[in-house]
C-alpha positions as YAML, in Angstrom:
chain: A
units: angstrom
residues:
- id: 1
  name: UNK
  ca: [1.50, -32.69, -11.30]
- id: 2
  name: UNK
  ca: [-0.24, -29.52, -10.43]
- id: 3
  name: UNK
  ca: [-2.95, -30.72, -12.90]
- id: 4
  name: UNK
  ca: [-3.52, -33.68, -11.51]
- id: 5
  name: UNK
  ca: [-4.12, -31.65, -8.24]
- id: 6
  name: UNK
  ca: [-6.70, -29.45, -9.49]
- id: 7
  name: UNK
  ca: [-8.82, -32.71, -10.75]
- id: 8
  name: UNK
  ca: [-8.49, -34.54, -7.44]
- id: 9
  name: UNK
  ca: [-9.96, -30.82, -5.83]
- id: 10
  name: UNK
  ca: [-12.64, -30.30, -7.95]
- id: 11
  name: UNK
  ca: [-13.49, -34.01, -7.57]
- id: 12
  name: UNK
  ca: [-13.67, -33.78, -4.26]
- id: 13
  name: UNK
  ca: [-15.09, -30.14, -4.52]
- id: 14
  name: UNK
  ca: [-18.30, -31.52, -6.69]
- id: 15
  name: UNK
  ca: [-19.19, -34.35, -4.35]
- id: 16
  name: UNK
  ca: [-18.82, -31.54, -1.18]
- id: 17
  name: UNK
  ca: [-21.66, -29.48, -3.01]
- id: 18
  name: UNK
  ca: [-24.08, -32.35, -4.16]
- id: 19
  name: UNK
  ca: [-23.88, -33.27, -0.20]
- id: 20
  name: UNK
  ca: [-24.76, -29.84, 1.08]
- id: 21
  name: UNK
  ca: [-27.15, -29.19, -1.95]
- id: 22
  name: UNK
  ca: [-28.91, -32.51, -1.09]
- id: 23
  name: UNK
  ca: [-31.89, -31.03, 1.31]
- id: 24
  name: UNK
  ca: [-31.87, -27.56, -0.40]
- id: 25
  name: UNK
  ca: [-30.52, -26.40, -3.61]
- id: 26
  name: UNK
  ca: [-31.70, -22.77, -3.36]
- id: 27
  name: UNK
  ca: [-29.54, -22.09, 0.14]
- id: 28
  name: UNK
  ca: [-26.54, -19.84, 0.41]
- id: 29
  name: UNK
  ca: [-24.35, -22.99, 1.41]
- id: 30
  name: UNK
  ca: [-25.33, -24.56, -2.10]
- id: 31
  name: UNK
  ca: [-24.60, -21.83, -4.01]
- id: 32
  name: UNK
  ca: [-21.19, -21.10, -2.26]
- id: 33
  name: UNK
  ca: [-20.41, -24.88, -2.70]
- id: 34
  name: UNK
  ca: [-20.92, -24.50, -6.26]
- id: 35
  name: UNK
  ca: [-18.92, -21.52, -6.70]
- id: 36
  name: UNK
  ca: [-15.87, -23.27, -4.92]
- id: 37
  name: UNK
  ca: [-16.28, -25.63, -7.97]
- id: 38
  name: UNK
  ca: [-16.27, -23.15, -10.14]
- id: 39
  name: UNK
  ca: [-13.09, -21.83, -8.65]
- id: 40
  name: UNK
  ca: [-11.04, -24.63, -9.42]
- id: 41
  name: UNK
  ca: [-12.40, -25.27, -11.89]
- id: 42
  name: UNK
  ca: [-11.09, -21.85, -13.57]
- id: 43
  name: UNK
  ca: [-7.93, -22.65, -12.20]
- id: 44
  name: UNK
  ca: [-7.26, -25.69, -14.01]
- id: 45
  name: UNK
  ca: [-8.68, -23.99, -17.16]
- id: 46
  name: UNK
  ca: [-5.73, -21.25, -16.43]
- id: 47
  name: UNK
  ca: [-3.16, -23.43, -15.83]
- id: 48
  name: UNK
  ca: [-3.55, -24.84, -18.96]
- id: 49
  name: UNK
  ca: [-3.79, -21.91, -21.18]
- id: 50
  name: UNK
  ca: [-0.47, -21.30, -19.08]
- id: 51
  name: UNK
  ca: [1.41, -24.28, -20.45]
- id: 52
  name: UNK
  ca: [0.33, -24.14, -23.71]
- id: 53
  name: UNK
  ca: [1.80, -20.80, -23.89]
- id: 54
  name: UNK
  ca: [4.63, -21.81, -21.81]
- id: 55
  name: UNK
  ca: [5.47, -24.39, -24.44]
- id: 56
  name: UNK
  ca: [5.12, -22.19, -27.80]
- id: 57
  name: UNK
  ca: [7.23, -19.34, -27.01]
- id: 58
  name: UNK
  ca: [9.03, -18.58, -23.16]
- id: 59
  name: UNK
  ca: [9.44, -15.15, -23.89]
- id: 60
  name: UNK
  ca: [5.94, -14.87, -25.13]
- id: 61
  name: UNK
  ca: [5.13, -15.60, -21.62]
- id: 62
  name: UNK
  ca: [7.61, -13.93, -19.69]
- id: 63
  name: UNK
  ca: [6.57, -10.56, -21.52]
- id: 64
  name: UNK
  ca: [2.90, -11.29, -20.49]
- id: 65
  name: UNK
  ca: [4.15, -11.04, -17.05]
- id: 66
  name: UNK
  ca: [6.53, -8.52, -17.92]
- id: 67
  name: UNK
  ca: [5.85, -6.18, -20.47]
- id: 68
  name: UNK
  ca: [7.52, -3.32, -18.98]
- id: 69
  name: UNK
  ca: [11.08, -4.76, -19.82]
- id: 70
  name: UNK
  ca: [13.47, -4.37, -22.99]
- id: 71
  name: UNK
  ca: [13.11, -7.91, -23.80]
- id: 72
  name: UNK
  ca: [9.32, -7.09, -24.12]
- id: 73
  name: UNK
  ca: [9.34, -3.40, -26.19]
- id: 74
  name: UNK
  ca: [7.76, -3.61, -29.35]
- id: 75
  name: UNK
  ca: [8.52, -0.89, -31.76]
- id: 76
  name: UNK
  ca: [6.66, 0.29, -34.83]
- id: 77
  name: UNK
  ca: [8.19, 2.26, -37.43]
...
């Protein structure tokens, strides 16, 4: 669902900056236009590294977020 999101945004995000790029593709408003893009478009690319990880190993991912916990300690001998 989220996903799906993200594509309808950066759909919608790409045809925002070829309309403000269309008189001048050197101005600030371009260049911010295309960095919104490229926002989303590193969100999407997150989310999915996410989910893959998500659906190997949960506590791979929950010590990610939490390596501080027991669950999470690795010892070496």
């Amino acid at each position: 669902m989220r996903e799906k999101q993200l594509t309808e945004m950066i759909k919608k995000k790409v045809t925002e900056a070829k309309e403000v790029c269309e008189g001048d593709e050197t101005s600030d408003e371009c260049k911010v236009a295309w960095d919104e893009v490229e926002e989303v478009s590193q969100a999407k690319a997150d989310l999915r590294l996410r989910l893959e990880i998500e659906k190997k190993d949960p506590l791979e991912f929950f010590c990610q977020h939490n390596p501080e916990t027991e669950e999470c300690r690795v010892y070496e001998d």
